[in-house]
C-alpha positions in Angstrom: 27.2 -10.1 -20.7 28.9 -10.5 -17.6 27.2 -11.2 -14.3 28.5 -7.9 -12.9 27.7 -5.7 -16.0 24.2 -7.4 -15.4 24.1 -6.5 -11.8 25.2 -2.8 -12.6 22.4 -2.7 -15.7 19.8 -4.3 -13.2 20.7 -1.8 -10.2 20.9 1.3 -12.6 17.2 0.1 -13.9 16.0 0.2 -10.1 17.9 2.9 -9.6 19.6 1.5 -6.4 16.5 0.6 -5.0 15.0 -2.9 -3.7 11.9 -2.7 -6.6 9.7 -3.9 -3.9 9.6 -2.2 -0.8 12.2 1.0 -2.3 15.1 0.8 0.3 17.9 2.2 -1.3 21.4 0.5 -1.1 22.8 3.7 0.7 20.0 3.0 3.2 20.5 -0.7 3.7 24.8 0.5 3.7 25.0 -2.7 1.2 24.2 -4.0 -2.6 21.0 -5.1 -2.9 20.3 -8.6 -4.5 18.8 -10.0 -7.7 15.6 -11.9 -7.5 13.5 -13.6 -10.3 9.8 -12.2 -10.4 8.7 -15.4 -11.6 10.7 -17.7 -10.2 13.4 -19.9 -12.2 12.0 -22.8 -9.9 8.5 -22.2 -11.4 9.9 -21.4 -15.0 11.1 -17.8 -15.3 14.4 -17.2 -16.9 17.4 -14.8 -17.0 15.3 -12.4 -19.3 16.4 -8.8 -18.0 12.0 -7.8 -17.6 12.0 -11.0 -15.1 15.3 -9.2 -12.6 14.3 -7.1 -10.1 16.6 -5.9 -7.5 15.7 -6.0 -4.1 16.7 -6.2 -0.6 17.7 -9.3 1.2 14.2 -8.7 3.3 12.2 -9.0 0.4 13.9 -11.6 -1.4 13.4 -14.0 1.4 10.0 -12.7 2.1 8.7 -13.6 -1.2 11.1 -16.5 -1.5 9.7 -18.6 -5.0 6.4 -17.3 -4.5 4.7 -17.8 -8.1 1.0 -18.1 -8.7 -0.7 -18.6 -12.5 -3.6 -16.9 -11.3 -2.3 -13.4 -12.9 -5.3 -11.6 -10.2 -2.6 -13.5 -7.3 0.6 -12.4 -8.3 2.9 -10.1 -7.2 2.9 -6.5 -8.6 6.3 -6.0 -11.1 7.8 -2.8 -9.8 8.3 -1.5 -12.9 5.0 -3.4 -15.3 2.6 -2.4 -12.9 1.0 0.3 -12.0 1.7 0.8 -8.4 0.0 3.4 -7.5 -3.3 1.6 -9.1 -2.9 -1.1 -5.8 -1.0 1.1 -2.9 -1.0 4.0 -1.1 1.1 5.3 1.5 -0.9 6.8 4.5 0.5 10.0 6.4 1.6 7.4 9.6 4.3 5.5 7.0 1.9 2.2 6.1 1.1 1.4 3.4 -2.4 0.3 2.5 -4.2 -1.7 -0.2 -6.3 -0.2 -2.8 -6.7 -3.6 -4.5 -6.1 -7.3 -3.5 -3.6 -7.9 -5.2 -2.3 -4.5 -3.6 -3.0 -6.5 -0.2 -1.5 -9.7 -1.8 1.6 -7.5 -2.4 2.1 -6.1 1.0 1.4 -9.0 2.8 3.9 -11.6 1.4 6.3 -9.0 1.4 5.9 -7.6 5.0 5.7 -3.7 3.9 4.2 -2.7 6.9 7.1 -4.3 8.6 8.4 -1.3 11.5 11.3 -0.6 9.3 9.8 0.7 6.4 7.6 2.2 8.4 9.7 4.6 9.8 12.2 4.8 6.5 8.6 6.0 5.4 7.8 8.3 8.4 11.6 9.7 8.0 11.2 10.3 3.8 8.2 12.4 4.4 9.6 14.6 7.4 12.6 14.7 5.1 10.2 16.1 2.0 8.3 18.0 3.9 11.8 20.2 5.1 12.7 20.4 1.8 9.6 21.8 0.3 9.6 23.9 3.6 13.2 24.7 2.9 11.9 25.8 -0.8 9.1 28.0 0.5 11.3 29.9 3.0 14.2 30.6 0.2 11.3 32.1 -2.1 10.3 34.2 -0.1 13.6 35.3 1.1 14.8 36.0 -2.4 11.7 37.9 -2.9 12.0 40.2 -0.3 15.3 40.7 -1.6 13.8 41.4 -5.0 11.4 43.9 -3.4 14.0 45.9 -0.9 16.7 46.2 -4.3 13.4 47.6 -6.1 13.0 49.6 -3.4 16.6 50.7 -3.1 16.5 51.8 -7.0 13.0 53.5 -6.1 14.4 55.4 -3.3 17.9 56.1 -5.7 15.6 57.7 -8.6 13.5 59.8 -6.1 17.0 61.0 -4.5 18.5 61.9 -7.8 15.5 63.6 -8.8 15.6 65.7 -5.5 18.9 66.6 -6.3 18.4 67.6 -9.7 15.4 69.6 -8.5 17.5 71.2 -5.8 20.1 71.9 -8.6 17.5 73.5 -10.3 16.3 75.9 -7.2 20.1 76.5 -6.5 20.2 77.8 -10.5 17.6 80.1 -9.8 18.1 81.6 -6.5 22.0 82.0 -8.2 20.6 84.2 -11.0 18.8 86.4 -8.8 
């Protein structure tokens, strides 16, 4: 394999996204990089479960960073549970529900004022949508509701007509 089919099967597995703080290339306005969980400096190889993509930020942050204490390493994006060691608060940080959850955000800087505010910018951005969502159901339901109406009020005329034919009938026989 190529190095670019590698970089395209390694971005398409992060989905365009640094696997360790989850800026996206189209945020960032770049490609993102590849770095080695375990380091090839502390014996990690080219094995595609050891590349993760991730921003320059991150990269650099956690640099060769490698510990054989499994309770000290970083979390894989994609082997670990992430939701088991963080949680993003409703201010954009990010906090620590373990420590290696702590570990993680600290040697990476997630907290850093960037993220942050990507964060704070994601959720005002959901929130619209699912906004956006409530307001169109309940447009399109009124609409259901007046066009059940409208066929309501259609029957009732065309039964007042046909009753008024029916008077018409009679008073014309008279």
């Amino acid at each position: 394999m190529s190095a670019q089919q590698r970089l395209q099967r390694v971005r398409e597995r992060f989905s365009y996204r640094c696997g360790y703080c989850g800026v996206a290339e189209h945020e960032v306005g770049a490609l993102l990089e590849i770095d080695h969980y375990r380091p090839l400096s502390a014996g990690g190889g080219e094995e595609f479960e050891n590349l993760i993509y991730c921003c320059p930020a991150c990269n650099r942050f956690k640099h060769d960073y490698w510990s054989e204490d499994e309770s000290r390493r970083l979390l894989h994006p994609l082997l670990d549970d992430l939701s088991l060691h963080l949680q993003e608060l409703e201010d954009g940080q990010l906090a620590a529900l373990t420590p290696r959850g702590a570990l993680h955000i600290e040697l990476l800087h997630l907290n850093r004022a960037s993220l942050v505010k990507l964060r704070q910018i994601r959720r005002a951005n959901q929130q619209r949508r699912v906004r956006w969502l409530q307001i169109r159901t309940e447009i399109l339901q009124l609409l259901h509701e007046s066009l059940q109406e409208d066929t309501f009020l259609q029957e009732r005329e065309e039964r007042i007509i046909h009753l008024l034919q029916q008077v018409l009938a009679l008073t014309d026989s008279d």
